[in-house]
N, C-alpha and C positions, 0 to 999 in steps of 0.2 A: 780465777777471775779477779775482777780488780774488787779493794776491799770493800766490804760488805756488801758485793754483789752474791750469792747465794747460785750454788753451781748446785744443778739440778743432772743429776745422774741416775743411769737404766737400771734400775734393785737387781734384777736376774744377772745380768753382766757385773755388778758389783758382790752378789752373793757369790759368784763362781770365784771371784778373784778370793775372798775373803773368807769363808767358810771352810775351805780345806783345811789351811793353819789353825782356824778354829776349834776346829773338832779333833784336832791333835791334843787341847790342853784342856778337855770338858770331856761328861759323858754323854750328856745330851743339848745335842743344839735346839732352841724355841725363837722360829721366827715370830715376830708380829707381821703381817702382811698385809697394809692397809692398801689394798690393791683389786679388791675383785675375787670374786671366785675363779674365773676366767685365768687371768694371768696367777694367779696360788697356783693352779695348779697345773700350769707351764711351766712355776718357780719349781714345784715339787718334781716335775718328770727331769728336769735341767742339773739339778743340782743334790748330787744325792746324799750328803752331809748334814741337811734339814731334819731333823728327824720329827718334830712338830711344827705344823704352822698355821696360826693362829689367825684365821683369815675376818678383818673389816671389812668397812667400804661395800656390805653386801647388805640388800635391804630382805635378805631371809631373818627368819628367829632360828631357825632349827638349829639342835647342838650334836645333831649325830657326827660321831667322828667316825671318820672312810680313811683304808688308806687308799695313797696317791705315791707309785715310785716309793720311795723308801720313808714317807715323810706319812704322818698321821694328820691328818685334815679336820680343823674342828669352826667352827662360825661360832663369830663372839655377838650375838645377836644384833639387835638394832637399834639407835637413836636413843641409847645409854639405858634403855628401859630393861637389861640383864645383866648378871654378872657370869661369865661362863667358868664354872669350874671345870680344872681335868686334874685327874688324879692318877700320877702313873707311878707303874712298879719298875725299876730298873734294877738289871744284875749286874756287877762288873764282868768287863769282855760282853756282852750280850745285847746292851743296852734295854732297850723299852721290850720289856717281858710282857703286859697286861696294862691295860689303862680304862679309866671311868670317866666318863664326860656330861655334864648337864649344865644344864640353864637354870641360873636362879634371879627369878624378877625380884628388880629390886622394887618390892611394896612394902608394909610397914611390918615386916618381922625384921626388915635390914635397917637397923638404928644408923642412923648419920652420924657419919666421924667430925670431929671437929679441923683436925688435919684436913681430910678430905675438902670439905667444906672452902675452910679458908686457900685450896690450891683454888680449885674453883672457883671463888670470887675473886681473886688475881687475875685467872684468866678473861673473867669474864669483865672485868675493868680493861687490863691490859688492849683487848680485844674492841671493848667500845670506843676508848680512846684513837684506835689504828684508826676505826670508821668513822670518826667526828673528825678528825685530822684531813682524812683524804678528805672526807665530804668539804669542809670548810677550803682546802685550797681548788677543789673542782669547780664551788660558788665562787672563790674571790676569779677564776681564770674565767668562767662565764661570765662575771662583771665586768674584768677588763675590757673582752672582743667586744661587746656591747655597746661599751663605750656612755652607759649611763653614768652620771654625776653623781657618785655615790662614795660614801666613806669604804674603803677597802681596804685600811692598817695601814701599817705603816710600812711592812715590805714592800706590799702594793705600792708604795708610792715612792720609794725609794729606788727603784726602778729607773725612772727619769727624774729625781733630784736627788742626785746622791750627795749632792756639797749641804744641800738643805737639811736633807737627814743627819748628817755628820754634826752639824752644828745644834740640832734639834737634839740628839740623842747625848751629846756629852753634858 
């Protein structure tokens, strides 16, 4: 696409291309699957080089892990309120021998990292900023059609005086 356009592509048709070569140079592949329960494990029946997949996007808690096709199925619960452990046993040549799965709420025996933390508040600035940005040019574009007499910056008005702006701005 052209630059910084963001090319939104099918996960299953892109796992099939890319997981083969993958699982030649690993012993075990771990998808994250921020996709549903639904399409997981359409991912899991399609592509048999998956051997975990770590399925989001689902508003269950449970952390029973099923398999699915060749791939072990586990739900990373919901709306950040767990952390899901899984614990597996692998042998070389054999791959995933035995594995353990749970749910651990994060309530207060989970100390806050400081790392952690400050990613977090990155995103979560990053994130208010995107939302203040659109909000602010969605106000200044309802003010134009409007057509009210009103201060709208100086893009806004650079629009139809651009020699004015030119001279204003140097």
């Amino acid at each position: 696409g052209e630059t910084g356009t963001p090319i939104i592509v099918d996960p299953i048709e892109t796992a099939k291309k890319m997981l083969p070569s993958l699982k030649k140079k690993v012993d075990v592949v771990v998808v994250l699957a921020h996709m549903g329960f639904a399409k997981s494990t359409k991912l899991a029946n399609e592509v048999p080089e998956a051997d975990v997949i770590v399925i989001g996007h689902n508003p269950t808690v449970s952390m029973e892990a099923r398999k699915e096709g060749n791939a072990l199925m586990v739900l990373s619960g919901t709306k950040g309120q767990y952390v899901g452990y899984v614990l597996l046993r692998i042998e070389r040549k054999k791959g995933i021998v035995s594995y353990e799965s749970r749910l651990v709420p994060l309530d207060g025996r989970v100390k806050e990292q400081k790392l952690v933390q400050s990613i977090i508040e990155q995103h979560n600035n990053q994130e208010k900023k995107l939302r203040d940005d659109a909000l602010r040019r969605d106000k200044e574009n309802s003010l134009s059609r409007t057509g009210e007499d009103r201060y709208l910056g100086a893009e806004t008005c650079k629009r139809c005086h651009e020699e004015v702006y030119k001279k204003v701005a140097v």
